[in-house]
N, CA, C and O of each residue as an XYZ file, in Angstrom:
848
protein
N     -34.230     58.039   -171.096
C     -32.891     58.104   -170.486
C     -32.751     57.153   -169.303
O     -31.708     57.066   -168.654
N     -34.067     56.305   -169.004
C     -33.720     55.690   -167.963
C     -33.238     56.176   -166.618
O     -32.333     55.642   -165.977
N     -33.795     57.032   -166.320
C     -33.661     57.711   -165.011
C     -34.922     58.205   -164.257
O     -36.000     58.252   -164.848
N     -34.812     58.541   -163.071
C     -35.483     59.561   -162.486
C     -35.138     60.679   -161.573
O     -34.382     60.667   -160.601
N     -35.746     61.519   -162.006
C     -35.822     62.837   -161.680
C     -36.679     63.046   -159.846
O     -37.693     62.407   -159.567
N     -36.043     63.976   -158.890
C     -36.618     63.440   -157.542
C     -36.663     65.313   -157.863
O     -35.877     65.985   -158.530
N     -37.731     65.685   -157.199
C     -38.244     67.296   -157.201
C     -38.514     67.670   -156.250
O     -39.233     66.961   -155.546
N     -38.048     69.033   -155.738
C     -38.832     69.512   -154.048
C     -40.045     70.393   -154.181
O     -39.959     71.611   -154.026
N     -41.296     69.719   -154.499
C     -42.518     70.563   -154.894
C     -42.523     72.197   -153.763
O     -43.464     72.984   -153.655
N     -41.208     72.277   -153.092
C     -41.752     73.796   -152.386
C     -41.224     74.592   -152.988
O     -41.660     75.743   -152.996
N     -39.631     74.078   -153.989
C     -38.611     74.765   -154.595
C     -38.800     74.678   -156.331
O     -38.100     75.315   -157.119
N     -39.991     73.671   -156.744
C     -40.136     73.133   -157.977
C     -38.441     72.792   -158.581
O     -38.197     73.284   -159.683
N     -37.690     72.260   -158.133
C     -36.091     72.325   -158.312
C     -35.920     70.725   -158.274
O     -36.246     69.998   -157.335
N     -35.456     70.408   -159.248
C     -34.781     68.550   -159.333
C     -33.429     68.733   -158.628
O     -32.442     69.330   -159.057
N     -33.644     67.866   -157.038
C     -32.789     68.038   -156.310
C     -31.477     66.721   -156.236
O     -30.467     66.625   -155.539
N     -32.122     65.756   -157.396
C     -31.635     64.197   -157.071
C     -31.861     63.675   -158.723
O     -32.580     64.123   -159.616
N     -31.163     62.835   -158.690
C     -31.238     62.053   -160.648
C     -30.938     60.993   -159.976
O     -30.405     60.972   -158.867
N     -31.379     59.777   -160.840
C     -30.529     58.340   -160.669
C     -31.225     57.424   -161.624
O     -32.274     57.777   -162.161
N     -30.605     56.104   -161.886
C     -31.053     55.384   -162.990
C     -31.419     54.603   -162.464
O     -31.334     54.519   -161.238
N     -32.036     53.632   -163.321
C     -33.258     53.182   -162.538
C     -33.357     51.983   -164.067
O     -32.693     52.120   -165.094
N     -34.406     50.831   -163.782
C     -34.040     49.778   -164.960
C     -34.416     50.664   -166.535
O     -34.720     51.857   -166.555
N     -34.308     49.747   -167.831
C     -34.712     49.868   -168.651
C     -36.522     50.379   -169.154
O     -37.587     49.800   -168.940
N     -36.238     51.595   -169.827
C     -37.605     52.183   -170.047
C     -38.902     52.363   -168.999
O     -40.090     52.039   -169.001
N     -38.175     52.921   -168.289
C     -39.606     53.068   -167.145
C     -41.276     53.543   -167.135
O     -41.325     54.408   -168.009
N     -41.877     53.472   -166.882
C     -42.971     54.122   -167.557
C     -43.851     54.788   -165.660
O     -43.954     55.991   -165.422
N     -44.156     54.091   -165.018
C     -45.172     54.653   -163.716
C     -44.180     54.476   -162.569
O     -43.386     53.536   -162.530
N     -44.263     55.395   -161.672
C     -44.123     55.610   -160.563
C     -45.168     55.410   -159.712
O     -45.995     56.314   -159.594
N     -45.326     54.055   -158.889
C     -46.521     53.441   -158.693
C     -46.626     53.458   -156.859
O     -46.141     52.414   -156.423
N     -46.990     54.118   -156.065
C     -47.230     53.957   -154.529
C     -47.759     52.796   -154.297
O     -48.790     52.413   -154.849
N     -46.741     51.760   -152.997
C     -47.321     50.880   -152.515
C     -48.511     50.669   -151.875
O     -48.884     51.763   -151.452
N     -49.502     49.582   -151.517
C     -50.855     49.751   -150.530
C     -50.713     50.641   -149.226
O     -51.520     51.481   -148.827
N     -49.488     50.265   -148.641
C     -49.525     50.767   -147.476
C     -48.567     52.045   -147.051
O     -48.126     52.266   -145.923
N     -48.327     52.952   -148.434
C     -47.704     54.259   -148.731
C     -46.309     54.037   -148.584
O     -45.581     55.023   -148.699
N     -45.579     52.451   -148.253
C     -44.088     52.723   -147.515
C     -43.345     52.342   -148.570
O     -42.380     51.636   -148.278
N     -43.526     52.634   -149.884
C     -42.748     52.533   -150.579
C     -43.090     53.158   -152.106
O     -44.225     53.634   -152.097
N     -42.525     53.271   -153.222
C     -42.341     53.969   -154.663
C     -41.830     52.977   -155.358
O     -40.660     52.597   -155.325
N     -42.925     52.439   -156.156
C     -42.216     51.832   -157.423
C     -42.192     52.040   -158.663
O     -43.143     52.415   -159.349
N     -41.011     51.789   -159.047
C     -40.836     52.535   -160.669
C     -40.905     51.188   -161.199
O     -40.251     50.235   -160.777
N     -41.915     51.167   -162.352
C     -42.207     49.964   -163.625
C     -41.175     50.261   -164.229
O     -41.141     51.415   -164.656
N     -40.507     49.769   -164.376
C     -39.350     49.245   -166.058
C     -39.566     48.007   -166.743
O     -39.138     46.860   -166.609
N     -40.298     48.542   -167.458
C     -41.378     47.365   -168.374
C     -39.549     46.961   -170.124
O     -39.493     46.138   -171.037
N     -38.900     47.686   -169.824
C     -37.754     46.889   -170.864
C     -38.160     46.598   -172.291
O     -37.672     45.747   -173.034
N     -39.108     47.428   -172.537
C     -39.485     47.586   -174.121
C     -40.829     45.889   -174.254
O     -41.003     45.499   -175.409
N     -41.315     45.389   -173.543
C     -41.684     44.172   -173.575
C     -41.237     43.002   -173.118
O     -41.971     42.097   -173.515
N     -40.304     42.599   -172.419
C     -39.225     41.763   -172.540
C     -39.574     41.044   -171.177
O     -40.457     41.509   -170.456
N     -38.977     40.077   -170.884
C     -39.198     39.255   -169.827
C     -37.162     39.596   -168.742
O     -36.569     38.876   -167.939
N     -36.859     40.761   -169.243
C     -35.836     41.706   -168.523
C     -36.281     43.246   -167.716
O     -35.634     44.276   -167.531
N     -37.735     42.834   -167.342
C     -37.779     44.159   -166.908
C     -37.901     44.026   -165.339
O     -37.677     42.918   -164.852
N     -38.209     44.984   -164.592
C     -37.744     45.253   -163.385
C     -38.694     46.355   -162.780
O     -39.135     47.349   -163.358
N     -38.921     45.920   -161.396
C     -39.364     47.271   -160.393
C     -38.499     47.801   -159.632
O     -37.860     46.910   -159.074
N     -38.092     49.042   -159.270
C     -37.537     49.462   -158.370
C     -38.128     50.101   -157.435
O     -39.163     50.748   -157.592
N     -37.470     49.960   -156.308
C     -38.444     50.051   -155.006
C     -37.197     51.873   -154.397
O     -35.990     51.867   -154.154
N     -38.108     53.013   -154.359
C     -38.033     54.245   -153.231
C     -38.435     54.257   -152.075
O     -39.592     54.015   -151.731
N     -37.621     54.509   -151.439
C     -38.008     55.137   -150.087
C     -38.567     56.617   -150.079
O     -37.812     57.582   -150.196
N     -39.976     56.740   -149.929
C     -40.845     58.084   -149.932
C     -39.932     58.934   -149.187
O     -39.248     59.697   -149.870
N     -39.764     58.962   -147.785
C     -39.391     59.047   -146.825
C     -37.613     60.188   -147.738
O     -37.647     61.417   -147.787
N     -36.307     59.317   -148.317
C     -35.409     59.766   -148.599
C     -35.461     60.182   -149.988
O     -34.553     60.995   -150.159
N     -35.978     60.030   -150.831
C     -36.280     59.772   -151.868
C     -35.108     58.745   -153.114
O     -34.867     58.841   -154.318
N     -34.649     57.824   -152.006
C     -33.578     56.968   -152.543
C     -33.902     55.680   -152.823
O     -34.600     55.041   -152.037
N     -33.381     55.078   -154.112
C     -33.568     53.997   -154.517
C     -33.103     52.578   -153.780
O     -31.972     52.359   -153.344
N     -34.222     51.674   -153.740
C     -33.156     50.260   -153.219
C     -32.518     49.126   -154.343
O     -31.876     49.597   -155.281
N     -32.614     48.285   -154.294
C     -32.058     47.004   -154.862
C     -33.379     46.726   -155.776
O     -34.449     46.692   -155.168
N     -33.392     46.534   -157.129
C     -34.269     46.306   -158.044
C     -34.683     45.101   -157.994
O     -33.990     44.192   -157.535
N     -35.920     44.934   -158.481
C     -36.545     43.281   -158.597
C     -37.095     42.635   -159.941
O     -38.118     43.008   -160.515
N     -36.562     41.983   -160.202
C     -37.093     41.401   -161.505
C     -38.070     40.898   -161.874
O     -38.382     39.739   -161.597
N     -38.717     41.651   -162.547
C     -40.166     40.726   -162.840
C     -40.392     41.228   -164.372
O     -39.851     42.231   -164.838
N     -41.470     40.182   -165.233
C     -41.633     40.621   -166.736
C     -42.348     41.978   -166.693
O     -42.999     42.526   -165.803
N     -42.034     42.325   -167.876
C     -42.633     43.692   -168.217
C     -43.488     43.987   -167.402
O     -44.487     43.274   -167.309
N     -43.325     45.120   -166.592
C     -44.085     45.748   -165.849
C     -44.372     47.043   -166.476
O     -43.485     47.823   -166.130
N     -45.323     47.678   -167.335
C     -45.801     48.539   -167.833
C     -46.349     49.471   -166.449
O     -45.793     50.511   -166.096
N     -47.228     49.029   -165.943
C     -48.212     49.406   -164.758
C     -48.442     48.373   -163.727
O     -48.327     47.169   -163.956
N     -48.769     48.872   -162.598
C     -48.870     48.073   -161.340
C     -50.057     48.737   -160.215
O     -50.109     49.850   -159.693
N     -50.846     47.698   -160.114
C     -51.955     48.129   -158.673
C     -51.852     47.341   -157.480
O     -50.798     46.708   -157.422
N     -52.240     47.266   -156.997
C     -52.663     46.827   -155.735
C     -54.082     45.801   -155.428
O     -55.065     46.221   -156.038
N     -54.250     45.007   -154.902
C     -55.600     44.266   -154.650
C     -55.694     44.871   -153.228
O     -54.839     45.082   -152.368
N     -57.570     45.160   -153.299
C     -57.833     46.165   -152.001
C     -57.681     45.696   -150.719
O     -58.070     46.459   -149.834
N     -57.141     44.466   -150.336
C     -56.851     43.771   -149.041
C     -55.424     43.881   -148.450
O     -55.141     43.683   -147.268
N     -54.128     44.402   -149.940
C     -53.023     44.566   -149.825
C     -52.341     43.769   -149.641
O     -51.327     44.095   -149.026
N     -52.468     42.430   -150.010
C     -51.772     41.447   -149.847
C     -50.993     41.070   -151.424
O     -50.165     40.161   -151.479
N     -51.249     41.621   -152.266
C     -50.540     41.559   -153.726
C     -50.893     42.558   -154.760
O     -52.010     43.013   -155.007
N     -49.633     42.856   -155.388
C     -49.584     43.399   -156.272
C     -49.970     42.912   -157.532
O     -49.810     41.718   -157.784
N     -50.423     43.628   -158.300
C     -51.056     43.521   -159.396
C     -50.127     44.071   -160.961
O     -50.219     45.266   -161.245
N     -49.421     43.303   -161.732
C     -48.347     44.004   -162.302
C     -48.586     43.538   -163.561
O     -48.538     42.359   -163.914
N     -48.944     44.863   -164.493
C     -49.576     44.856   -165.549
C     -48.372     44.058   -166.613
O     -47.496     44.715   -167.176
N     -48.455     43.139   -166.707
C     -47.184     42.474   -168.719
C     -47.975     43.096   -169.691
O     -48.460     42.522   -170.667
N     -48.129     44.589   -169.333
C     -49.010     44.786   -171.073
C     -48.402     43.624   -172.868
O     -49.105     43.121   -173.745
N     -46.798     43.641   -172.676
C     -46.717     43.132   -174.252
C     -47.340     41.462   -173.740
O     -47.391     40.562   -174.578
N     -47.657     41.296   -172.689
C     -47.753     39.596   -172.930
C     -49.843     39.730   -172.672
O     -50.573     38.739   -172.698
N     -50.182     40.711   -172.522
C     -51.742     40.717   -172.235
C     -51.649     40.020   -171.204
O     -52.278     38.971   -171.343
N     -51.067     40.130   -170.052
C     -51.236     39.218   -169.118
C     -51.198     40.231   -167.676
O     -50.436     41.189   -167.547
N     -52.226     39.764   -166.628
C     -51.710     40.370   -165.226
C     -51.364     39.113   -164.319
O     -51.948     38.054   -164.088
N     -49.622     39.937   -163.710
C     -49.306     39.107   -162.263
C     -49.508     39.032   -160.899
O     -48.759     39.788   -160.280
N     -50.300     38.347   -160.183
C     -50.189     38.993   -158.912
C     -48.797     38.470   -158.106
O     -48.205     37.445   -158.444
N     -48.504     39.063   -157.342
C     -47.234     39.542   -156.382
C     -47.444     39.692   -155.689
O     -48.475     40.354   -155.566
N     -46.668     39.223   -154.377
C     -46.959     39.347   -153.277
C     -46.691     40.653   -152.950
O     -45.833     41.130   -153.692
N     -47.119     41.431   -152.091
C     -46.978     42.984   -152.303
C     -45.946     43.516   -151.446
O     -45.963     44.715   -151.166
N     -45.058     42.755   -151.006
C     -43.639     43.166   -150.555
C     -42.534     42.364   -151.365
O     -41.717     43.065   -151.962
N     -42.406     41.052   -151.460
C     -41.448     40.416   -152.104
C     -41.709     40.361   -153.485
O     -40.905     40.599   -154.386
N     -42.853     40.042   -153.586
C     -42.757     40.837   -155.208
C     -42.882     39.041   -155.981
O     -43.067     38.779   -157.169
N     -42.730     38.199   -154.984
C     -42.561     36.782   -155.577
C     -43.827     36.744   -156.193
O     -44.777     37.360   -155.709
N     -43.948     35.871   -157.529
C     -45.648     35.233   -158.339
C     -46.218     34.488   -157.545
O     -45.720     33.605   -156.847
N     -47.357     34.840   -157.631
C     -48.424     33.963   -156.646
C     -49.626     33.818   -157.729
O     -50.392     32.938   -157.337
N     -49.930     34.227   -158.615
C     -50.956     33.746   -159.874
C     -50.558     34.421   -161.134
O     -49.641     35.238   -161.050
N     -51.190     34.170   -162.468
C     -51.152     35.234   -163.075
C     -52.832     35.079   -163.916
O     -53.522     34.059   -163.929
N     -53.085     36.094   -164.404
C     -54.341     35.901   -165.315
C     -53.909     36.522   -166.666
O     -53.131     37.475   -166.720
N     -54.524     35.858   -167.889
C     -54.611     35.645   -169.196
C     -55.358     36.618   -170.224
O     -56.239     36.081   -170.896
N     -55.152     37.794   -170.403
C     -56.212     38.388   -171.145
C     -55.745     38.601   -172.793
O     -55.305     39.651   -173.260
N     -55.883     37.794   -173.261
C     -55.468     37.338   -174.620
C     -56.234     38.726   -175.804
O     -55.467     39.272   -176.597
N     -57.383     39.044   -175.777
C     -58.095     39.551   -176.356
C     -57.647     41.257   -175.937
O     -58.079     42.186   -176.619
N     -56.863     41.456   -174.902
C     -56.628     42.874   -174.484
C     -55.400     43.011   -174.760
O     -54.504     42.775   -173.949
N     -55.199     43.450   -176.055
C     -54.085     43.696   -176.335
C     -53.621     45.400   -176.223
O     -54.226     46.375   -176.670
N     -52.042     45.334   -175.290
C     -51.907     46.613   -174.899
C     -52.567     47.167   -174.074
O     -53.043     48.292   -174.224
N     -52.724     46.302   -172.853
C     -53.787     46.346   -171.819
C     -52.871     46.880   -170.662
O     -51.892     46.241   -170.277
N     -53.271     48.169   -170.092
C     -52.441     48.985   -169.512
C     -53.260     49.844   -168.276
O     -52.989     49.663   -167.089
N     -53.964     50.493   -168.592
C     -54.640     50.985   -166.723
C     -55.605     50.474   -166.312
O     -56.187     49.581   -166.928
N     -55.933     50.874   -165.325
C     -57.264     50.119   -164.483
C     -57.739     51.275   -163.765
O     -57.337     52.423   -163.576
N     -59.159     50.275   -163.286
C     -59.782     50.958   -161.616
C     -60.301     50.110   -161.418
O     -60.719     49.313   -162.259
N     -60.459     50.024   -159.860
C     -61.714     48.932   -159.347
C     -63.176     49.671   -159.445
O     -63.507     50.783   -159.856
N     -64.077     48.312   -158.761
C     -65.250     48.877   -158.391
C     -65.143     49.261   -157.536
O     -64.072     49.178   -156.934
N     -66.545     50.078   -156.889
C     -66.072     50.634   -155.544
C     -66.356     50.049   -154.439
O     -66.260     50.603   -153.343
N     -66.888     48.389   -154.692
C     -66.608     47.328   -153.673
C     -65.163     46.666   -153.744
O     -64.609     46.285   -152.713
N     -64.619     46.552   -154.898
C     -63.270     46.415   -155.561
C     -63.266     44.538   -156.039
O     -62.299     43.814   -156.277
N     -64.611     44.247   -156.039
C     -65.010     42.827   -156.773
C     -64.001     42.811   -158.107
O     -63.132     41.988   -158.395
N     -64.407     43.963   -158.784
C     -63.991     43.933   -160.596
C     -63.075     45.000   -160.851
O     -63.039     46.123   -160.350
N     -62.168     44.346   -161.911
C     -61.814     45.958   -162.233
C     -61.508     45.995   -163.984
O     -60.972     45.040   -164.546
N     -61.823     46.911   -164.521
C     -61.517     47.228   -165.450
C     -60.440     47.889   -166.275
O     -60.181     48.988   -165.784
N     -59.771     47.647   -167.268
C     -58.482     47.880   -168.123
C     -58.885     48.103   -169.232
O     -59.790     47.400   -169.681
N     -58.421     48.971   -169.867
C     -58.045     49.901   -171.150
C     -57.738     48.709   -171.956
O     -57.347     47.908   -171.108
N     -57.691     48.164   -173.026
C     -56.636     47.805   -173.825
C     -56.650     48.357   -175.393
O     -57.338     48.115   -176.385
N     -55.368     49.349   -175.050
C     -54.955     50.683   -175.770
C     -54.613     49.609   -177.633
O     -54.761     50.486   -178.484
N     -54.458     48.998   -177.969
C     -54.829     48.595   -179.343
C     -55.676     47.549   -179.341
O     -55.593     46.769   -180.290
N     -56.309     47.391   -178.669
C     -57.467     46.741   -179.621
C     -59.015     47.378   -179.650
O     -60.076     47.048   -180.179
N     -58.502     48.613   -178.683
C     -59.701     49.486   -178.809
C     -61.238     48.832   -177.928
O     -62.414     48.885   -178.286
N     -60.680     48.300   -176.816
C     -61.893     47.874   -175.951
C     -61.637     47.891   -174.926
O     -60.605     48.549   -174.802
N     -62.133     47.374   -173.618
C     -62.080     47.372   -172.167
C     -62.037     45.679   -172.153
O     -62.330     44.912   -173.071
N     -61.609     45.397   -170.907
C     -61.630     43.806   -170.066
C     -61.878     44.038   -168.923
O     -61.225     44.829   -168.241
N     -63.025     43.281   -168.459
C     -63.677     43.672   -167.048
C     -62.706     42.582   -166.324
O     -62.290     41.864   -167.234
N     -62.275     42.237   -165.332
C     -61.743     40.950   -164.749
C     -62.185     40.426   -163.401
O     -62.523     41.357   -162.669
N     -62.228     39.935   -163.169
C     -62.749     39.189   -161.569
C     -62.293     39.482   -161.149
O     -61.415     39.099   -161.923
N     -61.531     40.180   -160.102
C     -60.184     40.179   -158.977
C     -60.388     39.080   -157.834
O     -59.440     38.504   -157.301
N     -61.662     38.863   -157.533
C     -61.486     37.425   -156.616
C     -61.349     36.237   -157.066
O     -60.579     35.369   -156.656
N     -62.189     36.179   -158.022
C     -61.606     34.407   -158.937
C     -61.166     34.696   -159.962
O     -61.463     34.058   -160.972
N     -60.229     35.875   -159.983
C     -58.972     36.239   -160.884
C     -59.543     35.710   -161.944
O     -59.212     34.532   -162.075
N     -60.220     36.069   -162.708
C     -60.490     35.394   -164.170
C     -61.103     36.620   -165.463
O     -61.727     37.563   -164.975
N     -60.989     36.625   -166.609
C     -61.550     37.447   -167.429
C     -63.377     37.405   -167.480
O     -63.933     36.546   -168.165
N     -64.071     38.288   -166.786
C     -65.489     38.309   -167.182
C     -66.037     38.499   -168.624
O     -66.973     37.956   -169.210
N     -65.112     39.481   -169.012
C     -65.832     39.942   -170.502
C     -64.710     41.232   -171.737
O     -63.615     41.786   -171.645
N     -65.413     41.195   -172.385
C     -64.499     42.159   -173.077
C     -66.012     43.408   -173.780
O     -67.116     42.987   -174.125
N     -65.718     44.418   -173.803
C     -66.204     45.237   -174.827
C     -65.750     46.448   -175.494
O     -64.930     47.211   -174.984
N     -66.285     46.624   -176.638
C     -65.956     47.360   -177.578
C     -66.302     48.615   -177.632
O     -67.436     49.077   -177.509
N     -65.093     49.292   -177.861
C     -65.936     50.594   -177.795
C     -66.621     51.411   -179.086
O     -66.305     50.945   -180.181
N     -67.447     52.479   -179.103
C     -68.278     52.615   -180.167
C     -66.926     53.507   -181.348
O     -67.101     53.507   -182.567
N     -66.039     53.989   -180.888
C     -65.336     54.995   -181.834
C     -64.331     55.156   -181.258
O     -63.986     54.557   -180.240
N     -63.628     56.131   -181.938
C     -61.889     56.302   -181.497
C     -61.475     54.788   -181.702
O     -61.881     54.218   -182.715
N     -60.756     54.169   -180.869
C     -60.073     52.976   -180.636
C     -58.480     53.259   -179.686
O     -57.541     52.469   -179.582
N     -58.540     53.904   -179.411
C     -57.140     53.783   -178.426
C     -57.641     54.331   -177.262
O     -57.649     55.561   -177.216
N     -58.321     53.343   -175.721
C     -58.224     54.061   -174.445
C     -57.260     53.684   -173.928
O     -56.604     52.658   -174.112
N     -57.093     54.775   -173.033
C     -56.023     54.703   -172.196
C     -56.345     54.736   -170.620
O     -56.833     53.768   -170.034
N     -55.911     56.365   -169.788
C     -56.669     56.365   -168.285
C     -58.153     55.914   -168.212
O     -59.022     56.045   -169.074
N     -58.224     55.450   -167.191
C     -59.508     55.050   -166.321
C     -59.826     55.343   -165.471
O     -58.966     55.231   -164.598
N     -61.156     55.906   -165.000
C     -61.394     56.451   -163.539
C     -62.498     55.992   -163.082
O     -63.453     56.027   -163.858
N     -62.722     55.400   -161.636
C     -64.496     55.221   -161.122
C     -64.692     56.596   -160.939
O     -63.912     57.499   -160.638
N     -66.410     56.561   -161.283
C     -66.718     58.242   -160.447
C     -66.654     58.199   -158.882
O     -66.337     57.040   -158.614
N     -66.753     58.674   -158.108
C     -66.811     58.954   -156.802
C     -68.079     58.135   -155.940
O     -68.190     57.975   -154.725
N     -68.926     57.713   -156.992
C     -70.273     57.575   -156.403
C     -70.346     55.264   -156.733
O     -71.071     54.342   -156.359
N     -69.459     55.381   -157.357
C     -69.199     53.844   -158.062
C     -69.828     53.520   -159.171
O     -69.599     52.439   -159.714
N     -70.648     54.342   -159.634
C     -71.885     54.119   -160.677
C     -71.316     54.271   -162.245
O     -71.965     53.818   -163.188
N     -70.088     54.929   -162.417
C     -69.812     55.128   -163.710
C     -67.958     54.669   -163.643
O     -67.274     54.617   -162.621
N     -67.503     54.384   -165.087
C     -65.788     54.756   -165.050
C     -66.243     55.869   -166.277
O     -67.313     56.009   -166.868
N     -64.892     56.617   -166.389
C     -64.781     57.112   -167.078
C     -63.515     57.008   -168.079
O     -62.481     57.516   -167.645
N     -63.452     56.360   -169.489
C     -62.481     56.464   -170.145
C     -62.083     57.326   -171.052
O     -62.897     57.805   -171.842
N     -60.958     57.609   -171.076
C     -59.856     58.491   -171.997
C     -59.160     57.868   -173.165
O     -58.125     57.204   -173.195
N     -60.210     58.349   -174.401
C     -59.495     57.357   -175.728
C     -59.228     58.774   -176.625
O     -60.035     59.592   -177.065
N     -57.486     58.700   -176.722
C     -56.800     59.402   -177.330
C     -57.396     59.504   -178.579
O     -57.722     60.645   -178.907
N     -57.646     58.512   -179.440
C     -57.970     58.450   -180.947
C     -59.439     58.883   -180.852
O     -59.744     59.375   -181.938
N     -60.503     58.905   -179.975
C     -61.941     59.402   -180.234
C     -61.874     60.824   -179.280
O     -62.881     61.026   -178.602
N     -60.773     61.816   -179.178
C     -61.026     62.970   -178.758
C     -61.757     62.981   -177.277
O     -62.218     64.028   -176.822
N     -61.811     62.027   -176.732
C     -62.852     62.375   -175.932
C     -62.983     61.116   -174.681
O     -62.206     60.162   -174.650
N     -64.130     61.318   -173.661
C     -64.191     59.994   -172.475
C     -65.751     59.563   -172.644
O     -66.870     60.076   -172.648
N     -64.995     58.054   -172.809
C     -66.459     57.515   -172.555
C     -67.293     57.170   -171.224
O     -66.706     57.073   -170.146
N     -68.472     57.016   -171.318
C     -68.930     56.680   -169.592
C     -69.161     55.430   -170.072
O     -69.236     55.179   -171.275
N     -69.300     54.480   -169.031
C     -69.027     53.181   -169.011
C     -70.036     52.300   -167.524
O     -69.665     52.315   -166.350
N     -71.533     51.499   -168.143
C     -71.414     51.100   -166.831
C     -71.369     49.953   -166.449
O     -72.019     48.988   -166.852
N     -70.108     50.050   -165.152
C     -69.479     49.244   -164.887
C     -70.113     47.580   -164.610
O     -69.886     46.594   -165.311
N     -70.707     47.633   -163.736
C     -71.912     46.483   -163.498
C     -72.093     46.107   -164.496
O     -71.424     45.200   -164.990
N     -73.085     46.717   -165.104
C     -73.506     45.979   -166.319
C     -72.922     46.249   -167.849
O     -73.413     45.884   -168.917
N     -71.480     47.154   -167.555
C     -70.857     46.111   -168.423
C     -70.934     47.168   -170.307
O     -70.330     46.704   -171.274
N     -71.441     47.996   -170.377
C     -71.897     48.355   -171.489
C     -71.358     50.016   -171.432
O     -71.050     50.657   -170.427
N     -71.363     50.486   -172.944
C     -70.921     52.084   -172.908
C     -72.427     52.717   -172.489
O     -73.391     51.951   -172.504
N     -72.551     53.664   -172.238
C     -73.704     54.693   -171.928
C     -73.465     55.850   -172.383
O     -74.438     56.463   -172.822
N     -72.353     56.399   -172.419
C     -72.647     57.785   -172.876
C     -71.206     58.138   -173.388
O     -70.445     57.171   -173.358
N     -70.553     59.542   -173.943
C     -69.444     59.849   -174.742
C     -69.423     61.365   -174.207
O     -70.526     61.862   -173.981
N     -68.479     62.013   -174.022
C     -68.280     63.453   -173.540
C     -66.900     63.806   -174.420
O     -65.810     63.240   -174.339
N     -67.270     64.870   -175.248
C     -66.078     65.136   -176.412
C     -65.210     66.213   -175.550
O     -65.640     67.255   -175.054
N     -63.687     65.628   -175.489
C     -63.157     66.516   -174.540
C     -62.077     67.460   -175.557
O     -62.326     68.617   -175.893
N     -61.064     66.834   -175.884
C     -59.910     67.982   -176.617
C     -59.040     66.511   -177.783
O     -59.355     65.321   -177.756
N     -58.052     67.096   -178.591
C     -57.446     65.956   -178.906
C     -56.436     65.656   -178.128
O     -55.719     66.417   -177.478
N     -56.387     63.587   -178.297
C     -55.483     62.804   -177.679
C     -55.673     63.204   -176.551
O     -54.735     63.410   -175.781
N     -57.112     63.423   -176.183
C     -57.095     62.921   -174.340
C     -56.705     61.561   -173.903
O     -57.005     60.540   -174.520
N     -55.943     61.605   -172.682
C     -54.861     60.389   -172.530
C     -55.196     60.438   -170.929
O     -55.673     59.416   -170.437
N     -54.936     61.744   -169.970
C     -54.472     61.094   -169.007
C     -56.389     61.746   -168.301
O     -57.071     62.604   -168.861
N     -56.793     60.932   -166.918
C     -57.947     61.339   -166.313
C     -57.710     61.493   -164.748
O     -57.338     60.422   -164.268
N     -57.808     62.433   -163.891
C     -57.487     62.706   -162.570
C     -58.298     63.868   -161.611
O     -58.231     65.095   -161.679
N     -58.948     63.152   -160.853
C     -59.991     63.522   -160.190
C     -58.981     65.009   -158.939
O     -57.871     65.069   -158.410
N     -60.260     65.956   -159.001
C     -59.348     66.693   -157.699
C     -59.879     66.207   -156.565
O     -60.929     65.603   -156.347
N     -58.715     66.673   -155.656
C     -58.754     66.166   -154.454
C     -60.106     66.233   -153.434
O     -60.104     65.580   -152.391
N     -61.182     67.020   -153.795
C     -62.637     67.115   -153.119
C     -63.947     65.990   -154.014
O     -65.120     65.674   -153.815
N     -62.778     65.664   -155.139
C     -63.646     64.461   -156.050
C     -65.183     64.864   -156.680
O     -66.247     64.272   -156.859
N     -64.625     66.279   -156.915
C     -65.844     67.017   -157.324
C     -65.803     67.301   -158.849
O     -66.787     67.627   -159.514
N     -64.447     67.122   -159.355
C     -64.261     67.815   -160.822
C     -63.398     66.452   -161.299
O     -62.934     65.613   -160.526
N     -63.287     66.440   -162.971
C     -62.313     65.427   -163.435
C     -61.867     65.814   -164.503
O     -62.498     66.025   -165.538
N     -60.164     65.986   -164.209
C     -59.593     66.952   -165.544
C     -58.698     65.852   -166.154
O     -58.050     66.079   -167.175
């Protein structure tokens, strides 16, 4: 419907609606918390758009155009955004207020390449790419593709998580029931934990002790 829904978690009550670009998908917090952006990735298209909230009112500003924005991170210095073109396999960086291109990187082989995490130095980070059934490690400092790998079964990941300790990610592949462990460094699967079907989403609690 192209909207969003604004909620008062004390009243659980949708206190606010408003529209917002074509097909939205994440509600993405800026580096430095002062802002809400909604991806409107536009079905693939080089018509899609971020819109920028004020946390604070929970009101929308003036939208910004950029290609398909499926998903969006941050680089850990906060100087650009990171804005996933899943249909083009491509990431943009952005300056992390104006939103203007300042590089982009090429991941041809990650098709449907959609979440991430860093390391927990934040050198590398790794992405899902939800059809072709593998991961893409990427450089984040010399912005470049390190590697690709395959995963042993299922074929569709999706969420990604570092563990707490930096030593593992953990992925969520809808089509293999289950998360794989992954290590990161070097790059290879290690282990498989069978969770429920079409596990999709992964989110640590807040003491970073459990991961549901």
């Amino acid at each position: 419907s192209n909207d969003i829904d604004v909620i008062d978690p004390a009243t659980n009550q949708v206190i606010d609606k408003f529209k917002v670009g074509t097909n939205p998908q994440h509600v993405v917090p800026s580096w430095d918390l002062k802002t809400l952006w909604v991806a409107n990735n536009a079905e693939g298209t080089t018509n899609g758009s971020l819109t920028p909230i004020d946390p604070l009112t929970g009101k929308p500003g003036t939208p910004v155009a950029v290609d398909d924005p499926y998903n969006m991170y941050f680089t850990p210095d906060g100087k650009h955004a990171v804005v996933v073109a899943e249909a083009f396999a491509r990431l943009d960086f952005r300056d992390a207020h104006t939103m203007a291109l300042d590089d982009s990187v090429s991941a041809p082989e990650c098709k449907g390449i959609n979440h991430a995490d860093y390391s927990i130095y934040g050198r590398y980070a790794i992405f899902t790419c939800e059809f072709a059934g593998r991961l893409a490690k990427i450089d984040m400092v010399e912005r470049k593709v390190v590697g690709y790998l395959k995963l042993s079964r299922g074929g569709m990941p999706q969420d990604i998580r570092v563990s707490p300790d930096g030593k593992v990610f953990y992925v969520a592949d809808m089509m293999a029931d289950g998360v794989f462990v992954i290590d990161g460094d070097a790059f290879k699967e290690i282990g498989y934990i069978p969770t429920g079907v079409g596990t999709h989403g992964l989110y640590p609690s807040r003491d970073a002790t459990k991961l549901y």
